[in-house]
N, C-alpha and C positions, 0 to 999 in steps of 0.2 A: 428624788433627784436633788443633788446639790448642787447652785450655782454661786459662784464664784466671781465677784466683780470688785473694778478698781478702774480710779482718772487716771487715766495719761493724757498730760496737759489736760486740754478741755473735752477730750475726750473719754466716753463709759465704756468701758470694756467690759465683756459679760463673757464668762469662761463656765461652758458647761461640762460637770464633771460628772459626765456620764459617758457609756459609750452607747446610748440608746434613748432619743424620742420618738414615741410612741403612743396610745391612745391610753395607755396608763399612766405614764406622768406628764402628759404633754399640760396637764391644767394647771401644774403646779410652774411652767415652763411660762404661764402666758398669763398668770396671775403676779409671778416676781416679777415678769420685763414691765408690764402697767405699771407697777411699784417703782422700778427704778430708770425705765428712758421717762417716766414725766416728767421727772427732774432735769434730764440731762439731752440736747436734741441731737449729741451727736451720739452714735451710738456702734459700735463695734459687736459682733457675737464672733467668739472665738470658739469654732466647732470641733478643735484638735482631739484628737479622740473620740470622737463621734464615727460609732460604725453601720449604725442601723437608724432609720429614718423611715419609718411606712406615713402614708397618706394622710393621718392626722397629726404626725409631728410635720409633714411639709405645711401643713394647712396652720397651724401654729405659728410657725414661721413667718410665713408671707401674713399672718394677722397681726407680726412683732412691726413687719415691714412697715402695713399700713396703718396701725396705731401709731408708729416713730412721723409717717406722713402727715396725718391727721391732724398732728401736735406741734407743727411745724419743723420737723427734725429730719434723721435720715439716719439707716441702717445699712450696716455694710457687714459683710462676712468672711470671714478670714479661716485658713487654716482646714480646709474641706479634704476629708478621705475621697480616695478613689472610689468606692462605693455612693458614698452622700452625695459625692458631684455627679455619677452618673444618675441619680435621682433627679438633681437638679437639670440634667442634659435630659435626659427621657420626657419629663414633665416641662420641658423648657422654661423650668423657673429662672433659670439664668437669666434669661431675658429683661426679670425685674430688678434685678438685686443686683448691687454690685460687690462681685465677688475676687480676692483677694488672696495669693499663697501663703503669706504669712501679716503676722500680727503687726509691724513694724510698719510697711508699706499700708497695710488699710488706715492706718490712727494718722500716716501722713497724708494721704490722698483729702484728709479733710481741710489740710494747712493750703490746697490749691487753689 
């Protein structure tokens, strides 16, 4: 899995280029975000291309969450396929996360 990240203003953006987490690369997914939100507490995942999400990429996820928590920071997600958000509707992970249609609107909701 390749992730792709860049600041906008004080904000980490984290663009996964893949179209699939899963219980095969989800460690390489949850080893980069430790790596790169310790740095930085606000933190954006841009999932634009993301089609498939089984129950250990959600659980990666929600661990990106509460490590970004943990560390005083905060995670928000942007850019979710129709598939990935009914994952996140079925599982009611929506519930934790604050979720976002595009990448512009989440990097601002941090300037509120």
């Amino acid at each position: 899995m390749e992730i792709k990240h860049e600041m906008i203003d004080d904000v980490l953006v984290i663009r996964l280029m893949t179209d699939r987490v899963d219980a095969e690369n989800s460690e390489i997914l949850k080893s980069q975000y430790r790596r790169l939100a310790a740095q930085a507490p606000k933190v954006v995942m841009d999932l634009q291309g993301l089609e498939f999400l089984d129950s250990t990429g959600l659980g990666v996820i929600v661990f990106c969450l509460r490590f970004s928590q943990e560390n005083g920071g905060l995670l928000k997600l942007a850019n979710l396929s129709t598939k990935v958000r009914m994952i996140f509707e079925i599982t009611r992970a929506y519930r934790v996360f604050d979720i976002f249609d595009d990448l512009g609107t989440a990097v601002k909701s941090f300037a509120v």
